[in-house]
Steps between C-alpha positions, in 0.01 A plus 500: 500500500320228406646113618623242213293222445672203645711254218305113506748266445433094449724280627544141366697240612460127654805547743300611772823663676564663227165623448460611822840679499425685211155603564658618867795697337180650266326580732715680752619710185145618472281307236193320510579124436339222447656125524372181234707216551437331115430608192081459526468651803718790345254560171190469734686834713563682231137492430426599856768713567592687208832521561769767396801257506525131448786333663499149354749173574602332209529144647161401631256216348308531255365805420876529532603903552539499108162385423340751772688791297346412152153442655556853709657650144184385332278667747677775635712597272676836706521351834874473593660168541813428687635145480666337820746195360753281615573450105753750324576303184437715186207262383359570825541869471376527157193266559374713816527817324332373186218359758421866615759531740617908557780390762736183615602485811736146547465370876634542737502862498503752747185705619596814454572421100183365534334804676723748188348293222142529634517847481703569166178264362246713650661817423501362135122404494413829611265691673230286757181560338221292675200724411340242276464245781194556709505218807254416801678272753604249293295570195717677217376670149755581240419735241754479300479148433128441564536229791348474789662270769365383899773320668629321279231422318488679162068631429349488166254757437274643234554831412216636679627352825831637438381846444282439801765369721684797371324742633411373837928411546533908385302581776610277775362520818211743372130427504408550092138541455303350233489757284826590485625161416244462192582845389902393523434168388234452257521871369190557524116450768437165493291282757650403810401096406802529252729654788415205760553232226846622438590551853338173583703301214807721593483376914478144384841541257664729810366442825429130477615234759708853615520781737191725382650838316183605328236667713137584476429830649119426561317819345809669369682260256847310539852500651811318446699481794743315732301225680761606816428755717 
């Protein structure tokens, strides 16, 4: 029997005892979770983390909870969102939902609620499917939407580098020789001067002013791979 991939959830909120209650309660119940205490450092996880759950307080400054919703509703348009609120008025209610809210949860509230509406959100989203992210340490490629992230920092790259960085992140850990990455790559024998230009232009987008991930196998070809042991 095969094990579930673990449930990322985001937590948001600039009470830090709050924050650190929830992401405790979380955590003990089995998730993966990762604290932001504002609304920037929450859209700069998301990118990082790709998380499975957003939960997002309402009352924080500007990006206000709201305001993090649309931007995440914009972006990610199927990632969960559960609001956390001391508001209840109708307005409220209506304007959270309409801002990409899925749930409302008014403090204070009790964990366990908390813990039953994580779940019943999950549940709802469906099955964990995370083959379309390929990561290295802290270097992440999503297929599905074509981004490429390390840290925090999001990478632009051409699509050559893409399909290059591709490859080597499908094959992590693995020494790739030349050949086989033009043949994957480029589709076809080609020179190895257009292979070292791409890797070259690809460390200096990746690697630079960073731990080193891609390798040069001297007399074999290239490797990307943890720089820890």
């Amino acid at each position: 029997m095969t094990d579930q991939p673990v449930a990322r959830i985001l937590v948001v909120d600039d009470e830090q005892m709050l924050l650190d209650m929830v992401t405790d309660a979380l955590t003990f119940a089995g998730y993966s979770v990762t604290a932001a205490a504002d609304g920037l450092s929450a859209l700069s996880a998301v990118r990082q983390e790709r998380p499975d759950l957003v939960i997002l307080d309402v009352n924080m400054p500007e990006p206000d909870g709201f305001q993090v919703a649309r931007s995440l509703r914009a972006s990610h348009p199927e990632l969960p969102v559960l609001f956390l609120t001391a508001r209840s008025e109708i307005d409220d209610l209506r304007t959270g939902f309409e801002s990409g809210g899925d749930d409302y949860l008014t403090k204070p509230f009790r964990l366990e609620e908390l813990r039953l509406r994580v779940g019943a959100l999950l549940r709802r989203a469906g099955p964990l499917d995370r083959s379309h992210i390929l990561t290295c340490d802290d270097l992440a490629l999503n297929d599905k939407e074509h981004v490429v992230t390390r840290g925090s920092d999001e990478i632009q790259l051409s699509p050559v580098e893409y399909r290059l960085l591709h490859y080597l992140l499908s094959n992590v850990g693995q020494v790739m020789r030349r050949a086989q990455i033009l043949e994957a790559v480029w589709g076809y024998e080609y020179g190895d001067s257009v292979l070292e230009t791409a890797i070259s232009q690809l460390r200096k987008k990746v690697d630079e002013g960073r731990p080193k991930l891609i390798h040069t196998i001297r007399g074999f070809g290239y490797s990307v791979r943890s720089p820890n042991p």
